[in-house]
C-alpha positions in Angstrom: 133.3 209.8 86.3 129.8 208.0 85.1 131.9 206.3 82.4 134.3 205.0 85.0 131.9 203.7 87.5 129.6 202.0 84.4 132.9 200.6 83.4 134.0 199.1 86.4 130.5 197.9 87.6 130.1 196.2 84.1 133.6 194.5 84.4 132.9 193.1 87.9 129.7 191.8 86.8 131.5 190.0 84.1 134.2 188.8 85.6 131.8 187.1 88.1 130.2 185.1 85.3 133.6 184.5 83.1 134.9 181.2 83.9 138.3 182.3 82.9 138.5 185.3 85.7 137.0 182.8 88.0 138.9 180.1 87.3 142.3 181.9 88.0 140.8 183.3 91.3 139.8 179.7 92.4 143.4 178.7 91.6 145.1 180.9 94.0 144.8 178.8 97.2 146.1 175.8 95.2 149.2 178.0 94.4 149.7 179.2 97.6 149.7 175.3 99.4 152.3 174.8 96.7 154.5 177.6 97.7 153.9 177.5 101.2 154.4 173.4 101.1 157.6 173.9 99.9 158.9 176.6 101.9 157.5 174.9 105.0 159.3 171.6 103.6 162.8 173.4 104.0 162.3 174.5 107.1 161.7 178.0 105.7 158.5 179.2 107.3 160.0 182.6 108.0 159.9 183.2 104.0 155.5 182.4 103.9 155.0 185.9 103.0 157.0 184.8 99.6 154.6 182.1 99.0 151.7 184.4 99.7 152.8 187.5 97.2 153.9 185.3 94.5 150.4 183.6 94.6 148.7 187.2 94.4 151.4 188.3 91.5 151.1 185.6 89.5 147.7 186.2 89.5 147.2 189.6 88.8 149.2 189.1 86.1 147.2 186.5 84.6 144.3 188.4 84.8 146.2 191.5 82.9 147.5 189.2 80.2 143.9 187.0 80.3 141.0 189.2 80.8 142.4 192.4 80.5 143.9 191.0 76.8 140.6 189.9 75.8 138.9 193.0 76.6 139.2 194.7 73.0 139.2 191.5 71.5 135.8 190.5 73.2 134.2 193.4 71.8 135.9 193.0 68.4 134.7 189.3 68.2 130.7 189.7 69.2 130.3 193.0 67.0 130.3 195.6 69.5 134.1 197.1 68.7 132.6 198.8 65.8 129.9 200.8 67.3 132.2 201.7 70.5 134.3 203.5 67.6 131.7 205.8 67.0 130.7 206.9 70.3 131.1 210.1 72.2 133.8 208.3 74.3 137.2 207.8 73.6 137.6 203.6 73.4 140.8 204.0 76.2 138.5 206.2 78.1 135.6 204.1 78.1 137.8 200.6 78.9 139.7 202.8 81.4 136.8 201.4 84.6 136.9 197.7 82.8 141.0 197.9 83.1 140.4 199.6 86.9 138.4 196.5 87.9 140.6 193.8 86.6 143.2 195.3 88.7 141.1 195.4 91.8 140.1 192.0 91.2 143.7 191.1 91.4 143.8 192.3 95.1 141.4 189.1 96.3 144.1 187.0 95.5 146.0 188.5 97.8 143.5 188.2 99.9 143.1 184.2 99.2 146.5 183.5 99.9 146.9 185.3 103.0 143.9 183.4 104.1 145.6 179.9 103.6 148.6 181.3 105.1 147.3 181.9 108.3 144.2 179.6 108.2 146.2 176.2 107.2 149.7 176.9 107.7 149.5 179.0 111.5 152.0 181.4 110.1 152.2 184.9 110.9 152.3 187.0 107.8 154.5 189.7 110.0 155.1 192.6 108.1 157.6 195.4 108.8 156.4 198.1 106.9 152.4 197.8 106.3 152.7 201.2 104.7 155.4 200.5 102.0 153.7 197.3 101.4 150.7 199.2 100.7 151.8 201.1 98.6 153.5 198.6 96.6 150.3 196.6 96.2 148.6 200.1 95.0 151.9 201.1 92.9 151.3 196.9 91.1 147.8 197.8 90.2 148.4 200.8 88.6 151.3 199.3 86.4 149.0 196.4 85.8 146.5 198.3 85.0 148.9 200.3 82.0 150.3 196.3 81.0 146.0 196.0 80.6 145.9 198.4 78.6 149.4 197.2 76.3 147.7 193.9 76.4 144.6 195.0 74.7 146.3 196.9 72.2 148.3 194.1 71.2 146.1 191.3 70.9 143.7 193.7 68.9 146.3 193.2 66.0 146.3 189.2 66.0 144.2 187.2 64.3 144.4 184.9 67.6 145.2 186.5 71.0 146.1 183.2 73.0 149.1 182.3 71.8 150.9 185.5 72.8 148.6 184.8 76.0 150.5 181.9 77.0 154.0 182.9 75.6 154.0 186.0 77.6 153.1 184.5 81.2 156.0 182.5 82.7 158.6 184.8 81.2 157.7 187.5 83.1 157.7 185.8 86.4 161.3 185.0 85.9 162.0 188.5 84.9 159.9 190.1 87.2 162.2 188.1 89.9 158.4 186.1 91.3 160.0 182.7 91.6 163.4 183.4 92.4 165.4 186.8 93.4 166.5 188.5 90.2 170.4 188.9 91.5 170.4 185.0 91.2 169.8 184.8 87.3 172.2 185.5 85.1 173.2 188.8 83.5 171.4 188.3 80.2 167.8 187.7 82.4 169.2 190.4 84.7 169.8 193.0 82.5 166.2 193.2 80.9 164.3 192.3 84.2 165.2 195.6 85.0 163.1 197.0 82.2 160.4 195.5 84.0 158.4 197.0 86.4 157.1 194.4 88.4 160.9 193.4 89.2 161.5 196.4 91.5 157.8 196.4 92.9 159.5 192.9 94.4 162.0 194.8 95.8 159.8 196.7 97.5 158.0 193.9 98.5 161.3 192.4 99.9 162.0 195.2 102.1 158.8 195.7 103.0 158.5 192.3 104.5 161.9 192.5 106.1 163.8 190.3 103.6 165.9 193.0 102.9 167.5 196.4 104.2 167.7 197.9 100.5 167.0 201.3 100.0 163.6 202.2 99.3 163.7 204.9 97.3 165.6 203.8 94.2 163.0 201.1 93.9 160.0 203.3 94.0 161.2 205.7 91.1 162.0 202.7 89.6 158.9 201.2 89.6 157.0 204.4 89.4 159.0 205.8 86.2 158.4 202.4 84.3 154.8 202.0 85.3 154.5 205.7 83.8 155.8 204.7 81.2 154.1 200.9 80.4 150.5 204.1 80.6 152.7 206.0 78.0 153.3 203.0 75.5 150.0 200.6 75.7 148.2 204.7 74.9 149.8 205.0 72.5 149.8 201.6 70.8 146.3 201.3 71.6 145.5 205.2 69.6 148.0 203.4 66.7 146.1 200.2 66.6 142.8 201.9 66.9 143.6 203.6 63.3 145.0 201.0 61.9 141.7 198.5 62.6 139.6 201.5 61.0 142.1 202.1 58.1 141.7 198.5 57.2 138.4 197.6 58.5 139.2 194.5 60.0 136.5 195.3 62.7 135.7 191.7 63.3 138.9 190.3 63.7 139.4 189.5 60.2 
């Protein structure tokens, strides 16, 4: 539990001096006028609460792929990865609080956007189901929180993290059904947004909100199973890239 906590409090107090956590969290209003302009625009005010979770999933996302990718390869970079190796501590085990805060510090954009919703916009953000939406938002961290860890793993095998960065950040919002509804893409995006957890946490989202009368629980074991097993994969790539960094040595990035 000590690790945890040290883990987490050192994360926040990171993220609150990184310009690229803060930068994405001062972006979120921007996103949500966007949204919100448009959907107001179309005389489709009754659809603001699509405005406002898009805004927080986009950027929870961003931070998973962003700060959560850059957490091994911080360490790697400024000479620290090699004498985290060594420690008592297991090196998932003592990023497990740093990948716990990233995902909390997803929730303020939520937050953010609801704020401009109701602030700027006088809508009412009415939901029908405060407790499934809930636990959708709690059921996204924790599969963001697994997509963290993946993250990590897989930038700790590049020479240069930030071009998988950016090519992994708009496809997923299309797969994960953020900007549009997956049933209107076709089959070939269909069929492997389906793989993709954050593509039924939507639907839970939509029928949380009222959008739709789906079933609930199909989505929920859905999401659940692959969030289980997004922890099962980025463990176990991040155990295989762990001993492949020491077999080779490339400790620095090299």
């Amino acid at each position: 539990m000590s690790v945890l906590l040290a883990g987490l409090r050192v994360q926040m107090l990171i993220s609150l001096r990184r310009v690229d956590d803060l930068q994405l969290l001062a972006l979120v209003p921007f996103s949500a006028v966007l949204y919100l302009t448009m959907l107001a625009q179309t005389g489709r005010r009754d659809l603001a609460i699509v405005g406002v979770l898009a805004s927080y999933v986009t950027t929870v996302w961003s931070l998973a792929i962003y700060s959560g990718g850059d957490l091994i390869d911080e360490e790697r970079h400024t000479g620290t990865f090699a004498p985290l190796l060594v420690t008592p501590v297991s090196v998932a085990r003592a990023m497990f609080g740093r990948v716990l805060a990233i995902s909390l510090l997803g929730l303020v954009g939520l937050v953010e956007a609801g704020v401009v919703a109701v602030l700027f916009f006088h809508i009412d953000l009415g939901i029908d189901r405060p407790w499934l939406m809930a636990g959708s938002v709690v059921l996204l961290s924790v599969a963001m929180a697994g997509a963290t860890y993946f993250f990590g793993a897989v930038f700790l095998l590049t020479a240069n993290a930030r071009p998988w960065q950016n090519a992994w950040t708009y496809p997923a919002f299309v797969l994960g059904g953020v900007l549009a509804p997956l049933r209107v893409w076709p089959i070939w995006v269909r069929v492997p947004g389906r793989l993709f957890f954050l593509s039924w946490v939507m639907d839970l989202f939509a029928v949380a909100t009222g959008r739709s009368a789906g079933a609930v629980l199909l989505p929920a074991l859905a999401a659940g199973g692959l969030a289980m097993a997004t922890w099962v994969l980025a463990w176990g790539m991040l155990r295989w890239a762990i001993r492949r960094v020491q077999a080779t040595g490339a400790f620095d990035g090299v």
